[in-house]
C-alpha positions as CSV (number, residue, x, y, z in Angstrom):
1,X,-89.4,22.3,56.0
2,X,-92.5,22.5,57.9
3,X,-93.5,20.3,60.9
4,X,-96.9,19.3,60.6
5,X,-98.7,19.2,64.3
6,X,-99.5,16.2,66.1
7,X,-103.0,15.3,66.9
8,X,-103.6,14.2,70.7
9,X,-107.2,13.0,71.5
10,X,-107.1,12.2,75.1
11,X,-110.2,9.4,76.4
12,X,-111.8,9.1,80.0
13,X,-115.8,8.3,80.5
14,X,-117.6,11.4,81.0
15,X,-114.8,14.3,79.6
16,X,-115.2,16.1,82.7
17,X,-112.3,15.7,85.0
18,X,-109.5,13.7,84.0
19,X,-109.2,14.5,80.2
20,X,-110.0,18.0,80.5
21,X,-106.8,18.1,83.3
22,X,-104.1,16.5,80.4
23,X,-106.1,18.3,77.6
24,X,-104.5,21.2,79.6
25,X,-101.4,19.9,80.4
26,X,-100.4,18.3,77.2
27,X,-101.5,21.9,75.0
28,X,-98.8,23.4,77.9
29,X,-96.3,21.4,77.4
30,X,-96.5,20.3,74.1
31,X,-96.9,24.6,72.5
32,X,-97.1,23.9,68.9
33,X,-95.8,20.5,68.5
34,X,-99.6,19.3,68.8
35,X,-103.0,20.1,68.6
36,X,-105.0,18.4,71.4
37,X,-108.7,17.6,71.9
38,X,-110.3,15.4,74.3
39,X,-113.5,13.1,74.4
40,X,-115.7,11.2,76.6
41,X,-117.5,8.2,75.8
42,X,-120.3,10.3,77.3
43,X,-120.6,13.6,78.6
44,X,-120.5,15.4,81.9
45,X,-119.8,18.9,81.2
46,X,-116.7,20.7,82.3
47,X,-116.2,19.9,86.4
48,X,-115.8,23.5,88.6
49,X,-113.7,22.0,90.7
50,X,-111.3,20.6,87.6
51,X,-111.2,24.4,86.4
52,X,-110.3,25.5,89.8
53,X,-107.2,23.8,91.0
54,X,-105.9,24.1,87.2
55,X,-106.4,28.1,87.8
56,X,-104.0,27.3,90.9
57,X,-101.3,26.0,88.6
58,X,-102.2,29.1,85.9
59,X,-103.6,26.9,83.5
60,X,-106.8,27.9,82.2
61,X,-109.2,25.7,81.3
62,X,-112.7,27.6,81.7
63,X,-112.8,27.5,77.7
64,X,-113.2,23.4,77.4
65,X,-116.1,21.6,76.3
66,X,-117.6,18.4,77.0
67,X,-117.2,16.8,74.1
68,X,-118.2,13.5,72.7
69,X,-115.7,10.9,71.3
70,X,-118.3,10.6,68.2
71,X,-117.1,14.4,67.3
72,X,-114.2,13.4,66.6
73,X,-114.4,10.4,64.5
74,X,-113.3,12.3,60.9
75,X,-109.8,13.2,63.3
76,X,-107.2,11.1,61.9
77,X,-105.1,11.3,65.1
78,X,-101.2,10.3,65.8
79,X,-102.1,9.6,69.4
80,X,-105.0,8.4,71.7
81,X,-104.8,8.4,75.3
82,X,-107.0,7.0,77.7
83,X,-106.8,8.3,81.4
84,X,-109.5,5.9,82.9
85,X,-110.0,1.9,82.6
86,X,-113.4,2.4,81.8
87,X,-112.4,4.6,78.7
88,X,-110.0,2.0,77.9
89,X,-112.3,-0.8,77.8
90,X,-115.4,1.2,76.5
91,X,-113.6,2.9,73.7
92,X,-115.5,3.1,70.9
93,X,-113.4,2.0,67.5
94,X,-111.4,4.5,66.4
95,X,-110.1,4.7,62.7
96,X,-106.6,5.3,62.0
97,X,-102.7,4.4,62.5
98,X,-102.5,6.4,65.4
99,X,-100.5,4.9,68.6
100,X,-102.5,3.9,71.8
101,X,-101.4,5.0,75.3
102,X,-103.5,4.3,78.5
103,X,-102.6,5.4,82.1
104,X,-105.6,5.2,84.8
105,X,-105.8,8.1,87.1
106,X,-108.4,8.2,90.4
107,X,-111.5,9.8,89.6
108,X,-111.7,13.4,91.5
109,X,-115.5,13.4,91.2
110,X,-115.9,10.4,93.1
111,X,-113.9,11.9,96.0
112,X,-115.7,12.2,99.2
113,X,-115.2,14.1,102.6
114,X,-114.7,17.6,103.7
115,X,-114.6,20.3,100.9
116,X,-110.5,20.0,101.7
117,X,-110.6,16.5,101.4
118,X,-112.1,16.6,97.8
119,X,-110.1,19.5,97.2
120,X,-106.9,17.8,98.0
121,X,-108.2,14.8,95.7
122,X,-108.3,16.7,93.3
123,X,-104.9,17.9,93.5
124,X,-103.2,14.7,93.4
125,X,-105.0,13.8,90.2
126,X,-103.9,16.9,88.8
127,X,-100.2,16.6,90.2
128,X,-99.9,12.9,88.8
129,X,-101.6,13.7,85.0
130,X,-98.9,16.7,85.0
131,X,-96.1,14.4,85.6
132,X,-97.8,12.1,82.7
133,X,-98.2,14.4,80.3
134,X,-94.5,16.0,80.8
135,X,-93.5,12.7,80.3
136,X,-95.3,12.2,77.3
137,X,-94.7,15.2,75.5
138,X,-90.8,14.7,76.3
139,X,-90.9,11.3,75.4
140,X,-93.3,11.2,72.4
141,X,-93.2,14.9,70.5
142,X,-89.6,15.3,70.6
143,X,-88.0,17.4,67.6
């Protein structure tokens, strides 16, 4: 009997940072339990620094695009997760049965100090949206 695969949109504003991150994450952990995508209620384009300090935990992310949530509006996905408030509060009305998560990570981008310092930000954000999405994949794609 086949499995059919799980769709994941994951939210945040400007589909730069945050979403690209668990976009990356969840398509790790989940293999082919799910196919993921991932919006923004606007657009940003893909942040350098978001690609870099994935490369550090050999995930490669140079591929994504900025996409807008309106692309995906024909999706009919299982699950929507939002990884900002602003996201959360500014999310556009979805169609669909599909269950609702929302965790609020710091913003990397807005990160300020020494090239380290943002650096470092940018690390914790990814280090906490890993733990997320192992979680969620463990909790919510099990077999």
């Amino acid at each position: 009997m086949a499995v059919s695969l799980k769709k994941i949109l994951v939210l945040c504003t400007g589909n730069s940072c945050r979403s690209q991150i668990a976009h990356g994450y969840l398509e790790h952990f989940a293999k082919e339990k799910a196919i993921v995508y991932s919006a923004g209620i606007e657009t940003h384009g893909v942040n350098p620094k978001a690609i870099q300090i994935m490369n550090e935990d050999g995930i490669d992310i140079s591929h994504h695009t900025s996409n807008h949530v309106d692309e995906y509006k024909n999706i009919d996905f299982d699950f929507v997760i939002t990884v900002c408030d602003h996201a959360n509060e500014k999310c556009p009305l979805l169609l669909g049965s599909f269950k609702k998560f929302h965790q609020n990570f710091p913003d990397p981008a807005k990160a300020i100090g020494s090239e380290e310092e943002i650096t470092n930000a940018f690390r914790h954000t990814r280090d906490l949206i890993k733990k997320y999405c192992s979680d969620f994949v463990a909790e919510q794609l099990v077999d």
